[in-house]
N, C-alpha and C positions, 0 to 999 in steps of 0.2 A: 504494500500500500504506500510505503513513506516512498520507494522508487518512482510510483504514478506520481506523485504530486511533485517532486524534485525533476520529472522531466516536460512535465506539463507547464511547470515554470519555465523552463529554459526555452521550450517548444514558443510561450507567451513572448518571452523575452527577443525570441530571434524575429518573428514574426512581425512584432513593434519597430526593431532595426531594420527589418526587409520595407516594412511600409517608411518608415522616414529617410529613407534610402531612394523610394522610386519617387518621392515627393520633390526631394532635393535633384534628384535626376531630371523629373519633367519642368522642375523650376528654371536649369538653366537649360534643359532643351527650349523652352519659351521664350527666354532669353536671348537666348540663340538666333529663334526666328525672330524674333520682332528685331532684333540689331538688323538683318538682313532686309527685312520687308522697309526700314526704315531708310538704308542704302537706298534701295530701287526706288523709292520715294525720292530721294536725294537731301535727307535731311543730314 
């Protein structure tokens, strides 16, 4: 029982850093394009 809950923590734990990982990812994939869509603009 105490190994279900020690890896269901972890299992939580990674899970959390996978999601603030694809956040930060698509933040500056965003980033990214708008720098470019702002070129083609010519700003």
């Amino acid at each position: 029982m105490m190994m279900q809950t020690d890896n269901f923590a972890l299992f939580t734990k990674e899970v959390k850093i996978g999601i603030t990982l694809s956040k930060r990812l698509h933040f500056i994939r965003d980033k990214r394009l708008l720098q470019i869509s702002l070129k083609k603009d010519g700003f």
